[in-house]
C-alpha positions in Angstrom: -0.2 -18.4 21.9 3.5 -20.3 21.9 5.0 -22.7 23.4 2.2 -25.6 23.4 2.4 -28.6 24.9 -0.5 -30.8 25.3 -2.0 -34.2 24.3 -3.9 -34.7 20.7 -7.3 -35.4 22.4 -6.7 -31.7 24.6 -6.2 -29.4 21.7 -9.9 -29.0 21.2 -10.5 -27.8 24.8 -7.2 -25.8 24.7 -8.6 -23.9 21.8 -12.3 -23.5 24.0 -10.1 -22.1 26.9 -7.9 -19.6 25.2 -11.2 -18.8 23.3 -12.8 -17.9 26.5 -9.9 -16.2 28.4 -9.0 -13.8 24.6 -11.3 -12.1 22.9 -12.3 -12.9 19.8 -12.0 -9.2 18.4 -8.3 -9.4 19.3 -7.6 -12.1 16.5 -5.4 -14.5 18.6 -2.6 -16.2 16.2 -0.9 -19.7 17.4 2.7 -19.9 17.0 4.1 -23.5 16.6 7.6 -24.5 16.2 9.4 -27.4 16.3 8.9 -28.2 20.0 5.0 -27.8 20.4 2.9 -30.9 21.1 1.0 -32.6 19.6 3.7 -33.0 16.2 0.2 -32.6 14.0 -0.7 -29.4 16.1 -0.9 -27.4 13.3 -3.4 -29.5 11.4 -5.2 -30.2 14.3 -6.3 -26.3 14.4 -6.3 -25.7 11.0 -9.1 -28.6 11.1 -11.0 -26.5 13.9 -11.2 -23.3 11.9 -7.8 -21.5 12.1 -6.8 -19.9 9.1 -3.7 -17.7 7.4 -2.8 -14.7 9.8 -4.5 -11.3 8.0 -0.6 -9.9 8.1 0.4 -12.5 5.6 3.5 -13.7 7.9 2.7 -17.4 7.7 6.4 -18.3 8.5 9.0 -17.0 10.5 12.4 -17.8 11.1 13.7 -17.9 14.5 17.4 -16.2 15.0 19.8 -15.5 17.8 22.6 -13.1 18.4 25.3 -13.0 21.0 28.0 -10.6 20.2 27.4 -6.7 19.0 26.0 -5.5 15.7 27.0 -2.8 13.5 25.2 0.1 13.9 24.9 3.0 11.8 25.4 7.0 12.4 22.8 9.8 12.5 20.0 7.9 13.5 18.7 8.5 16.9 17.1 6.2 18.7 15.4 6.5 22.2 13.1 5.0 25.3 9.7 5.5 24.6 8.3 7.3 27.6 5.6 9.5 26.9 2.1 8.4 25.1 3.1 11.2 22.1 6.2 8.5 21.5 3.7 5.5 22.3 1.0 7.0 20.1 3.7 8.2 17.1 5.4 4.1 17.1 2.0 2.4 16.9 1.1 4.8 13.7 4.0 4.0 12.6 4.1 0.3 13.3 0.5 0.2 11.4 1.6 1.7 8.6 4.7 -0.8 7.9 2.4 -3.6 8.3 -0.1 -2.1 6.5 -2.1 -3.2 9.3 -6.3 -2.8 7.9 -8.2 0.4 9.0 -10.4 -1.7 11.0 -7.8 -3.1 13.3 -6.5 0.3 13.8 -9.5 1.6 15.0 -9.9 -1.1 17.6 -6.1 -0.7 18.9 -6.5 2.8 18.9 -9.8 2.7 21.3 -7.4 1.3 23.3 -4.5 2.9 22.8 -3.9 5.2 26.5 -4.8 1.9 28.4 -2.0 0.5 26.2 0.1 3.0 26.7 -0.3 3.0 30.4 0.0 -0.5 31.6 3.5 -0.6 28.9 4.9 2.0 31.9 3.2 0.5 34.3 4.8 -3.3 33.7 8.0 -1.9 31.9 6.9 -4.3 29.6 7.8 -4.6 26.6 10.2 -1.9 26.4 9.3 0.7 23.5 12.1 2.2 21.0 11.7 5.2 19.1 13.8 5.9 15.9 14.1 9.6 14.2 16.2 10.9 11.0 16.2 14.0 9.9 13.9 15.0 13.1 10.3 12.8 12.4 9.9 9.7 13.5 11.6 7.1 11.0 11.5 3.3 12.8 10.0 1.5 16.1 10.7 -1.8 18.0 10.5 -3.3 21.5 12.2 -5.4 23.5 11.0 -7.7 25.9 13.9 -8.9 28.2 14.6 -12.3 30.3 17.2 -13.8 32.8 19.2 -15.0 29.5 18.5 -12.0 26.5 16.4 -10.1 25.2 13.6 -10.6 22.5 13.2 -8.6 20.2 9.8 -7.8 18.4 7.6 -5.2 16.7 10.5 -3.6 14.3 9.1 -1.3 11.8 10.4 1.3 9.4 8.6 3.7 7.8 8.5 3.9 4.3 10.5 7.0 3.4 13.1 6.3 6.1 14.1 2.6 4.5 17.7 2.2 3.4 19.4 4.7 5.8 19.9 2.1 8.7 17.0 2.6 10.9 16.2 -1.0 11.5 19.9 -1.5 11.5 20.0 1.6 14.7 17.1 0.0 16.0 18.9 -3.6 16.6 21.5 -2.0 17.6 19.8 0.2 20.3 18.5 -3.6 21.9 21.7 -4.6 22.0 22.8 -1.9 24.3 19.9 -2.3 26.5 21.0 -6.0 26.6 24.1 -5.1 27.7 23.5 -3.0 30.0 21.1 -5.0 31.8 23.7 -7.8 32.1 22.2 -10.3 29.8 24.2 -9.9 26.0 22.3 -11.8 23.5 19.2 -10.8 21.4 16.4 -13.3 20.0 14.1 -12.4 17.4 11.5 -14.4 15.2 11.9 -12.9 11.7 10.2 -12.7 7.9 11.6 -14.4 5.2 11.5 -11.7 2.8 12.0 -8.6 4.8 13.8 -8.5 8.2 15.6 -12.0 8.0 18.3 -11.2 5.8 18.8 -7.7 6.8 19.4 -9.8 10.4 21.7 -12.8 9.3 24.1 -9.7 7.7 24.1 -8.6 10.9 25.2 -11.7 12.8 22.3 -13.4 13.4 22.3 -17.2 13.1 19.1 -19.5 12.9 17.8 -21.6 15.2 14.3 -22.7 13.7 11.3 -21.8 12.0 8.1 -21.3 13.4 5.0 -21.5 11.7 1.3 -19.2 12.0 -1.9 -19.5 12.3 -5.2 -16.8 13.2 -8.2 -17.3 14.9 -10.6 -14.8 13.4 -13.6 -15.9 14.7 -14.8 -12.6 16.1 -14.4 -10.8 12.6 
């Protein structure tokens, strides 16, 4: 949940409807930034229950690019199109985020439908990263009338330091391009992807901060 904007006496019920309409096994997680109303938001659900997301990420910095990145060579990076790709990214995804066995098992129950409505919507767009042949680094892209946001960037952990985040932004960027809208927006961790990203270009525009519902764990 983003971009709220409500009075102080409507957060309760806001919380009751997104309760109802999300699942409580999915875990929502409220992100609130600079903009979302009320100012005390984030206090306001911590008081009804909310908690520290289970991925740790209790902060993130929002960034924007608008001119190319470096890219490095040997690093392929293509469209995911087939569920093999969709189903290879998300294991890989899972294992960068050390995302816990139980969670796994519940995306993976779900994983064709996933998979399927992804092609179906063309949204978000899947990347698939491989060096030395195997799969190495994953990201998506989901694009607008002004850019294209960038979420979901993982590398695995014996493919770190040969560029494959580095291919993988730069992949976006040419989808961005090519679709006519030349800017990239991202939301990143302090102490992994963010400086990786301001080296590239990237400049700040805010931070946004987290918080999980875990009600149905």
């Amino acid at each position: 949940m983003s971009g709220v904007s409500v009075e102080p006496d409507d957060v309760e019920s806001l919380l009751a409807e997104v309760r109802e309409r999300v699942p409580g096994e999915k875990e929502p997680v409220w992100w609130i930034g600079p903009s979302s109303q009320p100012v005390d938001l984030y206090e306001r659900l911590q008081a009804l229950g909310l908690g520290w997301p289970r991925d740790r990420a209790l902060l993130l910095h929002a960034l924007a690019l608008a001119r190319e990145p470096d890219g490095p060579e040997g690093i392929e990076v293509v469209r995911i199109e087939t569920f093999e790709q969709f189903s290879a990214a998300r294991e890989l995804q899972w294992d960068a985020f050390d995302t816990p066995e139980d969670k796994r098992a519940k995306n993976r129950a779900r994983l064709r439908e996933d998979f399927e409505e992804s092609q179906r919507l063309a949204i978000p767009v899947g990347f698939l990263a491989t060096l030395d042949e195997r799969p190495a680094g994953t990201a998506l892209a989901i694009p607008s009338d002004r850019g294209v946001f960038l979420i979901g960037g993982s590398t695995a952990e014996w493919a770190r330091g040969h560029g494959v985040y580095r291919a993988l932004v730069h992949a976006r960027w040419d989808y961005a391009v090519a679709r006519g809208t030349p800017a990239l927006v991202i939301q990143a961790v302090p102490d992994t992807s963010y400086p990786i990203l301001l080296r590239l270009g990237f400049e700040e525009v805010c931070t946004i901060r987290r918080l999980e519902d875990s009600r149905g764990s």
